[in-house]
N, C-alpha and C positions, 0 to 999 in steps of 0.2 A: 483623459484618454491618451493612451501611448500608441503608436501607430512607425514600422518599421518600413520604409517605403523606399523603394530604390526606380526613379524612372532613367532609363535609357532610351530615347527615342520611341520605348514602348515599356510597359511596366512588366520588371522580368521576376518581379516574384511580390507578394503583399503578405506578411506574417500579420493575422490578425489580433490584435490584442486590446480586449474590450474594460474599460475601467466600468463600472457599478457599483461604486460606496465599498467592493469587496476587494479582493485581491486582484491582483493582474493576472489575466486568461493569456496564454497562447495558445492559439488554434491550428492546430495544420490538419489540410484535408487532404494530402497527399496528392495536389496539382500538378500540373509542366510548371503555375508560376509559382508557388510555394517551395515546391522539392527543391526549383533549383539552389536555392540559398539556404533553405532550411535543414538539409541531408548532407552530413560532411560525409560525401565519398570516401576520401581514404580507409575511413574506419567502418565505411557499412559493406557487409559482409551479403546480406539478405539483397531481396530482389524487390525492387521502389517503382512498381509498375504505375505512371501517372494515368494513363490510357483509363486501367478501370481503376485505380486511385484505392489501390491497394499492398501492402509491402506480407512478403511471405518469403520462406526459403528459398534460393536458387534451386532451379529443373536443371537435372541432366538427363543424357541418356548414354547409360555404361559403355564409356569408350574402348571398355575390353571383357565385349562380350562373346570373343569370339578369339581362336587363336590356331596355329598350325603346331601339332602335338613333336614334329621332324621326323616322322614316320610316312614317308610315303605324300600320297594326300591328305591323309587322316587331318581331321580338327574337331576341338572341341565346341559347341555351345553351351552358352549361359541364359537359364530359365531360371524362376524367380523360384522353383524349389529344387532341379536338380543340374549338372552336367552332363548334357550329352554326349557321348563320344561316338563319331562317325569315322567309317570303313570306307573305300573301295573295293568292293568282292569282285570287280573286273566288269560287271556290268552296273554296277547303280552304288551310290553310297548308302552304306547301313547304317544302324544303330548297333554299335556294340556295347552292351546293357552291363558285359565285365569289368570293363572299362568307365562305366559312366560312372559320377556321385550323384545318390539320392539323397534323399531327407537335408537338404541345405536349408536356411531360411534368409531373405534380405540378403541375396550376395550382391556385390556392387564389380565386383573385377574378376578374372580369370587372368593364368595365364600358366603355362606348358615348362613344367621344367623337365630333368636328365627324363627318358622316355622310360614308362607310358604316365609319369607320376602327374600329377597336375595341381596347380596352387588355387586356390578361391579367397578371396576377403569380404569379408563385409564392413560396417562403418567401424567396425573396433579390435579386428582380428584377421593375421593371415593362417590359416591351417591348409598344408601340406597333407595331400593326400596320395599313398604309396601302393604299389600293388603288390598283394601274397595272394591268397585265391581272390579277393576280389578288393578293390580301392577304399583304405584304410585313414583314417587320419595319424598321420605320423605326430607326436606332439615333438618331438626333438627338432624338427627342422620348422615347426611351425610358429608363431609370434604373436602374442596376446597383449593386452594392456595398451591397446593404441585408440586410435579416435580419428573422426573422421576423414576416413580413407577416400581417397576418390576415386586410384588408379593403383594397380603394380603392375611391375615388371617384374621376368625370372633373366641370370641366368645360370643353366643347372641347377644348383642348388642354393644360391645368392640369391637376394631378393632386394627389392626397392621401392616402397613404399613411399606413395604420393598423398599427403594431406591437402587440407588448406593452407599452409604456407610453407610445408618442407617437402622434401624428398630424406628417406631414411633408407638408407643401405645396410646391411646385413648380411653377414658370411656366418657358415658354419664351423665352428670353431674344434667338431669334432663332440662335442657332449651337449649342444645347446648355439642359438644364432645368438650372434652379438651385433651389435651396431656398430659400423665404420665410419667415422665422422669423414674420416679424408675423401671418401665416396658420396657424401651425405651434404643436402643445400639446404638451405634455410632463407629467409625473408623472403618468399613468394605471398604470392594475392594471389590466393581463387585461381587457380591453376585448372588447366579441363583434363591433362590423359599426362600419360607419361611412355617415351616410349624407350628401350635396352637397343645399345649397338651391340648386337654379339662378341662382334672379333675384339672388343676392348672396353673401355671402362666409360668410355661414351657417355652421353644420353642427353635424349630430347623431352624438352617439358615445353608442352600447348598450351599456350593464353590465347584470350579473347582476341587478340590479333595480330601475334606470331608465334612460330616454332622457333624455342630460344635451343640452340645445339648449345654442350657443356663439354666441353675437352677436357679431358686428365691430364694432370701435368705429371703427375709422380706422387705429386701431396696434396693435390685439389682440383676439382671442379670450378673450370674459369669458363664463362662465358667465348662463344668464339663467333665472333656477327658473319665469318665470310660463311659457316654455314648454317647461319640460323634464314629463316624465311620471313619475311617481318612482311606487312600491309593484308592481311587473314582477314578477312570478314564469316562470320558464323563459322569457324571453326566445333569440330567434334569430336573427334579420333584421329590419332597418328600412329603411323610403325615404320619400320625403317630396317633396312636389312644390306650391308656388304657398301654404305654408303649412300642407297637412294632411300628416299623418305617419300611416304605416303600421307595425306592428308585428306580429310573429309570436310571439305568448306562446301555448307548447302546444302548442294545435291549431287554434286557432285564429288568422284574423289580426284585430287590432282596431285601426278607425281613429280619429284624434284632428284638432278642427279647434279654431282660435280660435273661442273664443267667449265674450263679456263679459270679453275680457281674461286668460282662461287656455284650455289647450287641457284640449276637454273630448273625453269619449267621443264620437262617434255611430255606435249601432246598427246602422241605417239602412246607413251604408256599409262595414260590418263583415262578415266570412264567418265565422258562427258555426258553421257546421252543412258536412258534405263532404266533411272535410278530415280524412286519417290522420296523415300525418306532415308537415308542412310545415316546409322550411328555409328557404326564401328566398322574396321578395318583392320582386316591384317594381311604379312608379307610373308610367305612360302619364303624360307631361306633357299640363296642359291637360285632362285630364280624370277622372274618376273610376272607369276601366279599371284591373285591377287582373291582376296576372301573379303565379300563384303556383305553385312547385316544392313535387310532392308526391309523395316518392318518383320512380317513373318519369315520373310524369303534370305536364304542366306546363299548370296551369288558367289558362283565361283568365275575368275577370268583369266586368261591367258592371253599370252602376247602371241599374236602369227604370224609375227616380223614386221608387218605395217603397224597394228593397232592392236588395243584389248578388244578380245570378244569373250564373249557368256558361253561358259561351259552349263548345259543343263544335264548333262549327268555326273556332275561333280556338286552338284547343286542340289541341299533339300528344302523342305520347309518345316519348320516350326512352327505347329499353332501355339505351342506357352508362352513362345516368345517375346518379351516387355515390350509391346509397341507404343508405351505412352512414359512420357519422361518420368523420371523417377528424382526425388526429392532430398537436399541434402540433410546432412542428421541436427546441424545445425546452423545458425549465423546469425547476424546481430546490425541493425539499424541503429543509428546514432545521428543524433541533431549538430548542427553546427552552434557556436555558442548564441544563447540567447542572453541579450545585454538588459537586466530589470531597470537600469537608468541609479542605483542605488543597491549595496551591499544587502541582499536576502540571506537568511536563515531559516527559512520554511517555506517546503515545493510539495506541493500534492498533485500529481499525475491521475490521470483517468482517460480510456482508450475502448473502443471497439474493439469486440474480435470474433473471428470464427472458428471454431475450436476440435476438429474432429476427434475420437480419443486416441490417445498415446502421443497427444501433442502438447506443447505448453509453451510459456510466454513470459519469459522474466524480465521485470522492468529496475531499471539504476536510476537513479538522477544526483547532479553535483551540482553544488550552487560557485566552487572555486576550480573546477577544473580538475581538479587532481584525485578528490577523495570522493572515489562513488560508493554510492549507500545504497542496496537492494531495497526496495520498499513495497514491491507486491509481485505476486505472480498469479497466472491463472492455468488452468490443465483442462482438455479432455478427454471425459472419461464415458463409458460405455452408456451411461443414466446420464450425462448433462455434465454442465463445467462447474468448475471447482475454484473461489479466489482464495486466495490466505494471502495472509499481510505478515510480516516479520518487526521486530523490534528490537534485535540481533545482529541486524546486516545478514541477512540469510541463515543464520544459525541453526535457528527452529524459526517455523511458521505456522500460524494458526488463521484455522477456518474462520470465513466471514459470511459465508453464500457462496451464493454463483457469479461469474463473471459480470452480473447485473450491477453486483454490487460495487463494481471498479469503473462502468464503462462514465460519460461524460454528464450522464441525468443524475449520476448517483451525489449524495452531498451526503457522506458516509465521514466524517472529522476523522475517525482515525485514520482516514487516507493520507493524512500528514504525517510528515515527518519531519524531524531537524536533520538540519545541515551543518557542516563546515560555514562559515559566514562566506559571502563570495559575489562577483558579479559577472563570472564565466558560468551560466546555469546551463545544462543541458542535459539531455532524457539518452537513454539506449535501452535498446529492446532487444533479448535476447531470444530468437525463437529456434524451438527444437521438436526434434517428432523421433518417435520410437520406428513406428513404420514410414520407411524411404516411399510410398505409394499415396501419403496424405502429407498435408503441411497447415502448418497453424495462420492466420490470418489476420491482417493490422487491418481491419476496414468499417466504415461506417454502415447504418442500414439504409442511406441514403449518399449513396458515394459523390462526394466531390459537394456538395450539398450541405450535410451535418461533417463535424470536424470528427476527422478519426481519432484524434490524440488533443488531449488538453491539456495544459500545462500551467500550474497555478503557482504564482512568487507570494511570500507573505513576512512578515513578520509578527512573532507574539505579542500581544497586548506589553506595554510595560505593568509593572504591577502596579495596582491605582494610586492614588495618593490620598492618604485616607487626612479627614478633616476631622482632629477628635480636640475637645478643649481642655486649656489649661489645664485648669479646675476638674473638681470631678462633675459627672449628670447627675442633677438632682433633681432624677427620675428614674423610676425603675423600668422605663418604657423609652427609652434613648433612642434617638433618630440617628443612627450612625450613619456618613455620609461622606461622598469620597470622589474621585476628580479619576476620569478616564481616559486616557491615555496611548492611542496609538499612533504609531508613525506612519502607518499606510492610509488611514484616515478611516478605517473600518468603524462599523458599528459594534456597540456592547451589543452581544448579544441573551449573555447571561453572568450571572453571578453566585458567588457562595460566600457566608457568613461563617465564621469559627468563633467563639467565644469560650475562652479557657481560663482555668487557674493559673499563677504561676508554678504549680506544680506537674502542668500538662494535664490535666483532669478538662476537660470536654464539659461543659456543660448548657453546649448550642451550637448546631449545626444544622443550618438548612440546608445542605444540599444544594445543587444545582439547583437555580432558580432561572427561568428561562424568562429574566426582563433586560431595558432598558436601561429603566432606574439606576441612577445612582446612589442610591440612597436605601435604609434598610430600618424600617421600626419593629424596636423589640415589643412584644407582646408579653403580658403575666396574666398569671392565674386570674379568671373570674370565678373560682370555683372555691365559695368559704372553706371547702374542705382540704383543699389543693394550693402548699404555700407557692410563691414566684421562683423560678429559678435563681435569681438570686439572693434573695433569701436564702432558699435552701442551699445552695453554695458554700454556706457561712461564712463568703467574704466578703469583702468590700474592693478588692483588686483584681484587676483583672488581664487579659492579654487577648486581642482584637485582630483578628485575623484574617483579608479579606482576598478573595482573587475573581477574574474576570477572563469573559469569554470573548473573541469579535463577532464579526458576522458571519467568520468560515469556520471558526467552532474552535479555533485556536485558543486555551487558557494562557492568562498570565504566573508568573510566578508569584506566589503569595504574597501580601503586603501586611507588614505587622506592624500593632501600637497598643501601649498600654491607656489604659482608662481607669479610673475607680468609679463608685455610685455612693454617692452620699443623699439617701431619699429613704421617703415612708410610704408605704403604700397599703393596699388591701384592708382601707377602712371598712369594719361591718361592725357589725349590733349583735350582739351577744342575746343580750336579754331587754328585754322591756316589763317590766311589775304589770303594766296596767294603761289597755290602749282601746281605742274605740272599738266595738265589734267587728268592722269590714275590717282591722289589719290585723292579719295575724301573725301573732305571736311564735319568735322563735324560743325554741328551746334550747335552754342555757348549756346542759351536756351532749348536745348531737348539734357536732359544727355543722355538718350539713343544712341543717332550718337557720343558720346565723343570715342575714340579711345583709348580701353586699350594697355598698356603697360607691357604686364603682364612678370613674373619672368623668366628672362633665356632667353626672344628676342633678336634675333642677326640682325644684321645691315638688312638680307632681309623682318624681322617683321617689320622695323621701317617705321614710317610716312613719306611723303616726303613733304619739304616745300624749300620756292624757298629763296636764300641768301637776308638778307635784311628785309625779310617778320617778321610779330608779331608772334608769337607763346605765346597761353594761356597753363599750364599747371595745374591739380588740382592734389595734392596728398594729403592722412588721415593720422594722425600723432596718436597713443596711447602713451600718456605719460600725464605726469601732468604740461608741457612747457606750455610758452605761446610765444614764438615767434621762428621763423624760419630764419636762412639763409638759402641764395641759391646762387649758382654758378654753370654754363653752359660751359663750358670751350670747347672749339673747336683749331682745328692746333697748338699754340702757345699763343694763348690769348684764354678770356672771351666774352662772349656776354654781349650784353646791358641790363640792365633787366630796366623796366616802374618803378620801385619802387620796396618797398622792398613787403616780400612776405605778402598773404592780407590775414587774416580769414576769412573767404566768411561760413562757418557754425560749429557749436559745435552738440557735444554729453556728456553731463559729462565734464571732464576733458578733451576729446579730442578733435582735432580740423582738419579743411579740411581750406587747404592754393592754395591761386590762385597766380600765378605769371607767369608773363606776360614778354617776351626777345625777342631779334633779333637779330641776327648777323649783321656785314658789308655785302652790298650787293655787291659790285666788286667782279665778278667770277675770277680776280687774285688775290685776298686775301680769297675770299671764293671757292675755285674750286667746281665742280660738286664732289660731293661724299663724299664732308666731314662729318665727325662725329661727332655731337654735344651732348656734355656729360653733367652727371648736378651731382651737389656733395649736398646734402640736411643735412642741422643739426641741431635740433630743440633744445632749450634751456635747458632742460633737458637731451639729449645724447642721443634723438632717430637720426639715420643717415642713408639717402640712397644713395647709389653711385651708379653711371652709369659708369664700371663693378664694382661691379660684377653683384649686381641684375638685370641687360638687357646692352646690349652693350651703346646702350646711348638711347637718344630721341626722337632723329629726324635728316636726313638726308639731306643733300645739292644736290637741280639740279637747275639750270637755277638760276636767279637772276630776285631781284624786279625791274632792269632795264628796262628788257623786257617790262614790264606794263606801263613804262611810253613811252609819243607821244611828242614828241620833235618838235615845231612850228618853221619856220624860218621866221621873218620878215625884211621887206625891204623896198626904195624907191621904189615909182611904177611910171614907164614911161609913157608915155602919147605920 
């Protein structure tokens, strides 16, 4: 048993990895003391909740759900199917319904360009919407083919697109947007919002715990720490206008202005106090009006020279309004390397999960670090989840089941796969959801308890070594037998047999065979009618082909070796003239009634034929001979044979010999009971005796006497 233990004064993580005769397990249940060492941060994207020991997409909640249109008071909100556009009519803010977008689906950001046009994104698309009689998707200013978006910015007609690790700028070039690299950043993590300095080319991007400000230089986007805001805790939304920048840490929003050359707090324009839930933020250009989404309520505040205060008639509500976070399109979980103690070549993974539909779950594993090989995925769909396994590296995938089939009970073999040889092994999990409202789930049914993820190292059997002699068998029934071979120390779990010509002609295949054994006896025809496979072959050469499975269902690669058979087999009785009444008699033209003789009959299996009588015998020879002796031998002498032995039919090389004998018929030279033997040797060295292979042939009762009717003739008296 392998066991990965790190004690610090207190044990800060235990990877379990359990030996059983099979391959090595690692176990992660997604702990505080597993995650920490088992989860390589840098590279995981997803969210490693140890609490309920669970890993799923990051939650957000749309940092620009909300924006000032520069008309007035006017602003727009974000509902999960349209744009609201609100008025000032001098007493209450409207809905202006001309102004609004309906039919949206999954928008993730807004944001206000040249007036009254208005930008929306979703996780793969920004579409500019323009007004003629009423708000239009422009496709000229709008931008397709992207992926997940988390944030934009406008300004006018410029746009800036926040992923998971870039920001992308974009002018309009007059016939179509193009991308500005010199505008445009790149290497970010998981970035939350993004927010446009108007007056110039500016721009702030929010992390998990600061506001990083980006100064222009002329040619690029440099970091500028005097006015970035760094020590954030829960960060959520940011905007920023003529230099002060707004932030949503918590519950509260706090604002930052230059001041002696860095940006500092001020209180004063801060909303410490009102506020439940707030996601988003925006900043009235030109003044210190402040727009904040809070839950349903979307507050407006003004400065009144001391403090913010709540405007409640600049203020509506939205019941559409997404008051529950919303989920990203995608991200990916990855293991820190798991060391097997020795170079592996086979990893089979198996995981929990929970699956809502339009979500799915695609798993990698690398046994060297470098070369990852997709090996299963799972989906949900409207009826239950879906696994398919690939063989491709993702190419194509083919169904298996349901996610039953992948999770950590399943011992489904083709959940292996090879590798790169390596001993940097590690798993990533890539999870993704069509709809931003559900998320797919790494979790056990018994969290923290059963292992969410199992991770199996292996290597394939070596191919056996197969044990075949010099010589050929001289027997048509070879115990082929062979030496098993694994470096994990696994068990055979199964086997397969190939027996071929050297022509590639197949003439025995068992099949997976689900033993232990090492070893394999070949079987032949008992059936007078039906010659042995090899016989019928018509060879005598052959080509031995074996391979083996472990205990995780891993084959080897083939093991080959040549054999020949130099043997006789399928001794039977053709005919018998004349035998006691209980035996009966075959008949000499229907092989079927011929009487076998098969391996290992002892005097009570044998024929009974009367002293004196013919007896026909047929036995198959494999070898490349062409002629046979034979000898019968009984008490002290031989029987008579009709001639020498006959070739009566071929296969190949081999041949089937009839030979035809009788004993003396006098029951004082042949008593009841005797044993007639036969010693068989065909010109090339194949040989059968009677013992060992069956006591003998045939047995003595009665004599050919009997049968015959003795006339006496005479004078006849008168």
């Amino acid at each position: 048993m392998k066991k990965g233990l790190i004690t610090l004064g207190v044990i800060l993580f235990i990877i379990i990895l359990t030996r059983n005769a099979y391959a090595d397990d690692y176990k992660f249940y997604i702990t505080p003391a597993d995650t920490l060492t088992y989860i390589d941060t840098t590279s995981t994207t997803a969210k490693v909740d140890t609490d309920i020991n669970e890993i799923t997409l990051p939650e957000y909640y749309p940092g620009k759900a909300i924006a000032f249109t520069g008309m007035g008071y006017d602003y727009i909100v974000m509902t999960p199917s349209e744009i609201k556009y609100f008025s000032f009519d001098g007493t209450e803010m409207i809905e202006n319904s001309f102004l609004s977008v309906s039919v949206i689906s999954n928008p993730v950001a807004i944001a206000a360009s040249t007036y009254p046009d208005i930008v929306v994104s979703d996780s793969e698309k920004v579409t500019h919407y323009s007004f003629g009689t009423e708000m239009v998707a422009n496709p000229f200013l709008s931008i397709n083919g992207l992926s997940n978006i988390v944030s934009i910015g406008a300004r006018d007609y410029d746009k800036a697109v926040l992923t998971q690790d870039a920001v992308d700028y974009y002018m309009f070039d007059g016939s179509e947007m193009l991308q500005i690299p010199s505008l445009s950043l790149g290497g970010l993590s998981n970035p939350i919002d993004l927010a446009l300095n108007g007056d110039n080319y500016d721009c702030i991007v929010l992390k998990d715990d600061q506001a990083q400000y980006y100064s222009f230089t002329g040619s690029e986007l440099i970091v500028n720490p005097i006015l970035s805001i760094t020590g954030l805790s829960d960060p959520k939304s940011v905007a920023t206008d003529d230099g002060n920048i707004a932030i949503i840490e918590g519950t509260e929003i706090k604002r930052y202005a230059l001041d002696g050359g860095i940006m500092a707090y001020s209180s004063a324009l801060s909303v410490t106090a009102g506020l439940n839930s707030p996601t988003s933020v925006a900043m009235r250009p030109g003044t210190h009006d402040l727009l904040i989404a809070d839950g349903q309520d979307i507050k407006y505040y003004m400065f009144d020279g001391t403090e913010m205060v709540y405007n409640e008639t600049l203020s509506v509500q939205v019941a559409e309004m997404v008051t529950t976070g919303l989920y990203r399109k995608s991200a990916a979980a990855q293991s820190l390397t798991i060391d097997p103690g020795e170079p592996v070549s086979f990893l089979k993974l198996r995981a929990y999960h929970i699956l809502p539909p339009q979500t799915k779950v695609t798993w990698y594993v690398t046994a060297n670090g470098i070369d990852w090989t997709a090996c299963w995925r799972v989906s949900g769909t409207m009826v239950g989840s879906v696994a398919e396994i690939t063989e491709d590296n993702g190419d194509t995938w083919t169904v298996i089941g349901d996610a039953g089939e992948v999770n950590p009970l399943s011992n489904n073999p083709n959940l292996w796969i090879e590798v790169e040889e390596g001993e940097d092994v590690r798993w990533r999990a890539e999870l993704e959801t069509e709809d931003p409202n559900v998320t797919p789930k790494i979790k056990a049914p018994n969290p923290g308890i059963d292992p969410a993820v199992v991770l199996n190292v292996n290597h394939k059997p070596e191919p056996p070594v197969l044990d075949i002699p010099i010589g050929c068998y001289l027997t048509t029934t070879p115990k082929f037998e062979w030496e098993y071979v694994d470096v994990d120390g696994d068990l055979q779990s199964a086997y397969q047999i190939v027996i071929k010509k050297f022509d590639d002609t197949i003439i025995h295949d068992t099949g997976k065979v689900m033993s232990s054994d090492e070893y394999y006896e070949m079987a032949t025809s008992e059936d007078p009618e039906v010659p042995g496979l090899f016989w019928a072959s018509g060879d005598m050469d052959f080509i031995l082909e074996v391979k083996v499975w472990d205990s995780c269902g891993l084959e080897s690669d083939w093991a080959s070796g040549e054999f020949c058979i130099l043997a006789m087999e399928r001794l039977r009785v053709k005919e018998i003239v004349a035998a006691p009444e209980e035996q009966i008699l075959p008949c000499p033209n229907d092989p079927a009634t011929h009487i076998m003789i098969d391996p290992g009959a002892t005097i009570n299996d044998l024929p009974v034929a009367k002293a004196g009588t013919k007896i026909t015998i047929l036995v198959d020879v494999v070898s490349n001979g062409w002629s046979l002796n034979a000898v019968f031998p009984y008490l002290e002498t031989t029987a008579t044979l009709e001639g020498a032995p006959t070739c009566v039919a071929t296969s190949g090389t081999n041949r089937r010999y009839e030979i035809t004998f009788w004993t003396e018929a006098s029951t004082e030279e042949v008593p009841d009971g005797t044993l007639v033997k036969t010693h068989l040797m065909g010109s090339a060295g194949a040989v059968l005796e009677t013992p060992p292979y069956a006591d003998g042939v045939a047995i003595i009762s009665d004599s050919m006497y009997s049968e015959w009717v003795v006339i006496l003739q005479g004078s006849e008296r008168r």
